[in-house]
C-alpha positions as CSV (number, residue, x, y, z in Angstrom):
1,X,25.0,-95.2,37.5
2,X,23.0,-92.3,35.7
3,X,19.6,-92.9,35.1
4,X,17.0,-90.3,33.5
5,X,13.4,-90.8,31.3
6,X,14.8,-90.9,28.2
7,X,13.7,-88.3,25.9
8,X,13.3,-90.4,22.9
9,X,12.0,-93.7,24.7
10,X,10.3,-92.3,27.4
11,X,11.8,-95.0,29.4
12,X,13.1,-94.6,32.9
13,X,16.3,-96.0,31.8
14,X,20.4,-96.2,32.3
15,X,22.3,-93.3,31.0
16,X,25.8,-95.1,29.8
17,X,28.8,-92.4,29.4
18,X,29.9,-92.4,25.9
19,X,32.9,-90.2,25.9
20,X,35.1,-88.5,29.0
21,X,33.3,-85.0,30.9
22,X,34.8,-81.6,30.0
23,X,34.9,-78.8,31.5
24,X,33.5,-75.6,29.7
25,X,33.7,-72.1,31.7
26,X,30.2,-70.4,32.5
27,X,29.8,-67.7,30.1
28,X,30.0,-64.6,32.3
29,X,33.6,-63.2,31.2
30,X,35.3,-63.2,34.7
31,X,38.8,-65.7,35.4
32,X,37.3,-66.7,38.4
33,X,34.1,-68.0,36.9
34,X,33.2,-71.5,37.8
35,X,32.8,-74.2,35.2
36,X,29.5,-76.3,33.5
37,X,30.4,-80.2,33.1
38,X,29.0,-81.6,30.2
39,X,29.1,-85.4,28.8
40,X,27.5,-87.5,26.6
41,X,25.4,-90.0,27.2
42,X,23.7,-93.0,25.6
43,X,20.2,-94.7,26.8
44,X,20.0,-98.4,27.6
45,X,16.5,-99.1,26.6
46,X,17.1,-97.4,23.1
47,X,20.3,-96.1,22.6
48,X,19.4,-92.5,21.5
49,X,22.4,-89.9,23.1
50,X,21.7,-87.0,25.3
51,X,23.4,-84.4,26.9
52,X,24.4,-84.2,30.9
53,X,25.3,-81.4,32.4
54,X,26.6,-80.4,35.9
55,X,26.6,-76.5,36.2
56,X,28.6,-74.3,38.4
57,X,31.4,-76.5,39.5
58,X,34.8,-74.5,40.6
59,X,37.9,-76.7,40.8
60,X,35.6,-80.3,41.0
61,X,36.5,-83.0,38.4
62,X,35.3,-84.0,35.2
63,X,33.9,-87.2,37.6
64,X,31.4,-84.9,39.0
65,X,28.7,-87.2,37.4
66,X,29.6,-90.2,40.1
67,X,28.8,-88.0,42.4
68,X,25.0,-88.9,43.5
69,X,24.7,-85.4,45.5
70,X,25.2,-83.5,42.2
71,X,22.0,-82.3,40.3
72,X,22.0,-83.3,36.3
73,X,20.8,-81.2,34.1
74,X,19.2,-83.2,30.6
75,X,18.9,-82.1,27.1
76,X,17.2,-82.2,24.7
77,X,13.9,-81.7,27.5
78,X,11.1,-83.5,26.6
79,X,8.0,-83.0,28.6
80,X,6.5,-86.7,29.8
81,X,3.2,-86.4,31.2
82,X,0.6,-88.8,32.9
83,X,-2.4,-88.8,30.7
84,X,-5.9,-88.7,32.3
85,X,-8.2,-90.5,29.9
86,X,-11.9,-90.5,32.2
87,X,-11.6,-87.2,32.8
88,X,-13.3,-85.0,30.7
89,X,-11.1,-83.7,28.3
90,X,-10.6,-80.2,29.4
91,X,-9.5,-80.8,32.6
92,X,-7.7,-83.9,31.8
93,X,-5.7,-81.8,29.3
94,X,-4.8,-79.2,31.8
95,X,-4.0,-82.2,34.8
96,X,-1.9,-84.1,32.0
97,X,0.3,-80.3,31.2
98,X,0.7,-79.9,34.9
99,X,2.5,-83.5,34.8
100,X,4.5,-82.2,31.8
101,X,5.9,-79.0,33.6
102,X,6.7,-81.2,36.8
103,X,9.0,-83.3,34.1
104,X,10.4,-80.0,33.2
105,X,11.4,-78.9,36.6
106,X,8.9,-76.2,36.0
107,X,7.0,-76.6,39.4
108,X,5.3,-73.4,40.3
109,X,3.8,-74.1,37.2
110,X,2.9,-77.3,37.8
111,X,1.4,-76.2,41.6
112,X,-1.0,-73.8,39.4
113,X,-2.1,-75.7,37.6
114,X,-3.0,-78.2,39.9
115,X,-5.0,-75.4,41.7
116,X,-6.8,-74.5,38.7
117,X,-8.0,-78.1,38.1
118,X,-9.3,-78.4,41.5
119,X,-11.4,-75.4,40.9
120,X,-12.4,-77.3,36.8
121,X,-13.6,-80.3,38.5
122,X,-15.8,-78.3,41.1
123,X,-17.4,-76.2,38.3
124,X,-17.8,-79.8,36.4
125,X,-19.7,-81.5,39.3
126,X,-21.9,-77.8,39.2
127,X,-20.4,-76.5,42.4
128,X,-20.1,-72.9,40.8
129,X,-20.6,-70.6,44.1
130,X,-18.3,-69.3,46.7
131,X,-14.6,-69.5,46.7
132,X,-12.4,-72.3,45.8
133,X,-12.3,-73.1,49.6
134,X,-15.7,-73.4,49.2
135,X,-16.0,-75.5,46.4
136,X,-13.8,-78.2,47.9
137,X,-15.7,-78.2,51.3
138,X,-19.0,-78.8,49.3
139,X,-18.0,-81.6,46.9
140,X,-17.1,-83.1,50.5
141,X,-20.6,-82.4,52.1
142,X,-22.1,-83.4,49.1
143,X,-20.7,-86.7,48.8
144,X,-19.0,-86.1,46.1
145,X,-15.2,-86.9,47.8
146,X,-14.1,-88.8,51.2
147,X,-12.7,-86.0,54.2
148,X,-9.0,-86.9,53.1
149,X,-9.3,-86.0,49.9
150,X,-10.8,-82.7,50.4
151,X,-7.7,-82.2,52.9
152,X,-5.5,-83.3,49.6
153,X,-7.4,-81.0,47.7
154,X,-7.1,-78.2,50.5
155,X,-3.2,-78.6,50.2
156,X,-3.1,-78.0,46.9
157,X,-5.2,-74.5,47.6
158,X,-2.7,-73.5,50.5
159,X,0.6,-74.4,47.9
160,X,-0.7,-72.4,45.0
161,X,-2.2,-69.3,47.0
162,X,1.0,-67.8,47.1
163,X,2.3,-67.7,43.7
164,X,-1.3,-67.0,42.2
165,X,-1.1,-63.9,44.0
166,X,1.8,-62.9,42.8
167,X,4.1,-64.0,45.7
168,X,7.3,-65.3,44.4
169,X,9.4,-65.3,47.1
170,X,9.5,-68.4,48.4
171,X,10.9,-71.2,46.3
172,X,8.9,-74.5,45.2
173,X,10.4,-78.1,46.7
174,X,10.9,-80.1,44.1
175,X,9.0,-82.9,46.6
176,X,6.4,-80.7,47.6
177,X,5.2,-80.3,44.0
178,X,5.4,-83.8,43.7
179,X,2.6,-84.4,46.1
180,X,0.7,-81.8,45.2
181,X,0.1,-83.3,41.8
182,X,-0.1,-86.6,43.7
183,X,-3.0,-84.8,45.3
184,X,-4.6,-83.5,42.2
185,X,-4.2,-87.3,40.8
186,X,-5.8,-89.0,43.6
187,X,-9.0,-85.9,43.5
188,X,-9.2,-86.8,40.2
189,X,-9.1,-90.8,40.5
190,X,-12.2,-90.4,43.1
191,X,-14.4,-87.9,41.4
192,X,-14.2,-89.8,37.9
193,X,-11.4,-92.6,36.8
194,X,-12.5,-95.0,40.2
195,X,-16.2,-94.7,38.8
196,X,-15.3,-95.3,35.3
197,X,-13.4,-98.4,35.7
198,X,-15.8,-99.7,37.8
199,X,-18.7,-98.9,35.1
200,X,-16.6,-100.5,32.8
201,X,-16.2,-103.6,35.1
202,X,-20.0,-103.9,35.8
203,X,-20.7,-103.1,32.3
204,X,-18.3,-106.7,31.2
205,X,-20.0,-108.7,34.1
206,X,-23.8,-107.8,33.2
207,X,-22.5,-109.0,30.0
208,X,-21.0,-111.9,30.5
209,X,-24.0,-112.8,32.4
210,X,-26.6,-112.3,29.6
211,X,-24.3,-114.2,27.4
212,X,-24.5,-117.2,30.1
213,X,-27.9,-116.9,30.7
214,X,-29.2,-116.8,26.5
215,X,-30.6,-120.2,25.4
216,X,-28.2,-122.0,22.8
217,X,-28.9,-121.5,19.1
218,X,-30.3,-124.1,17.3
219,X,-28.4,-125.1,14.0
């Protein structure tokens, strides 16, 4: 069983095969160049197609997609991301494209980012001095976040260091990136969507309560 987020549905959903794998050989000119996979697919929650692919294989079989161990490549790529709807709108916007370029496989640029947003939501809360290390220690002695979360928040500093100086070197985990954005979500949910949804609670109780505590109209 193939499952993906479909492109058109956005659902996480059941890839059915449509028509049988072929092989097609990678387009570098050479006899001994090893071959791309490629199928159809159809979704389950919608039934729009898309496109599998398995690249590099060299003498595997067209049932290369059974094979769990296998990576699958999608198209068309549509970027899902998580939207951030208490968070002011400029840093929401940049934590919602880091989400998109995690969908997209596109994880140093996701890590970024994430770094980057750290650094927006210190600036926000008016934590402007000193370096991003800095920053995160003082929304921590200021209250502002709990010990662990500045440790998330650190995490996401040590990830990104590398490639925002330029160091390319080493590749990004697919999982790694994962909880770095994880991180960034969880900094986020304490600094403003935890608050907000509690406003919004206290804000329905005080009035239901002034509702309940009105006299009756007279007719």
């Amino acid at each position: 069983m193939v499952n993906r987020v479909c492109w058109n549905c956005l659902a996480h959903a059941n890839m059915e095969r449509i028509v049988t794998p072929w092989l097609v050989r990678r387009p570098n000119g050479r006899p001994e160049a090893k071959f791309d996979a490629v199928a159809a697919f159809k979704c389950a929650s919608c039934g729009w197609a898309s496109v599998g692919v398995v690249e590099g294989l060299n003498g595997v079989s067209t049932n290369s997609f059974d094979d769990p161990k296998l990576v699958v490549n999608w198209y068309p790529l549509k970027a899902t991301g998580k939207p951030f709807p208490d968070v002011p709108e400029h840093i929401g916007g940049a934590a919602k494209e880091a989400t998109e370029c995690l969908s997209l496989g596109h994880f140093r640029a996701a890590v970024i980012l994430a770094r980057a947003v750290v650094e927006a939501v210190a600036k926000d809360q008016q934590i402007t001095k000193g370096s991003i290390q800095q920053k995160i220690d003082s929304m921590q002695s200021s209250g502002l976040i709990r010990t662990h979360t500045q440790e998330a928040a650190h995490e996401i500093r040590y990830m990104a260091n590398e490639m925002a100086h330029g160091d390319f070197t080493a590749s990004v985990d697919p999982d790694e990136a994962e909880d770095v954005l994880n991180f960034m979500e969880a900094l986020l949910e304490e600094v403003y969507q935890g608050p907000a949804r509690v406003n919004r609670q206290k804000a329905a109780r005080q009035k239901r309560t002034s509702q309940a505590t009105q006299p009756p109209s007279t007719p």
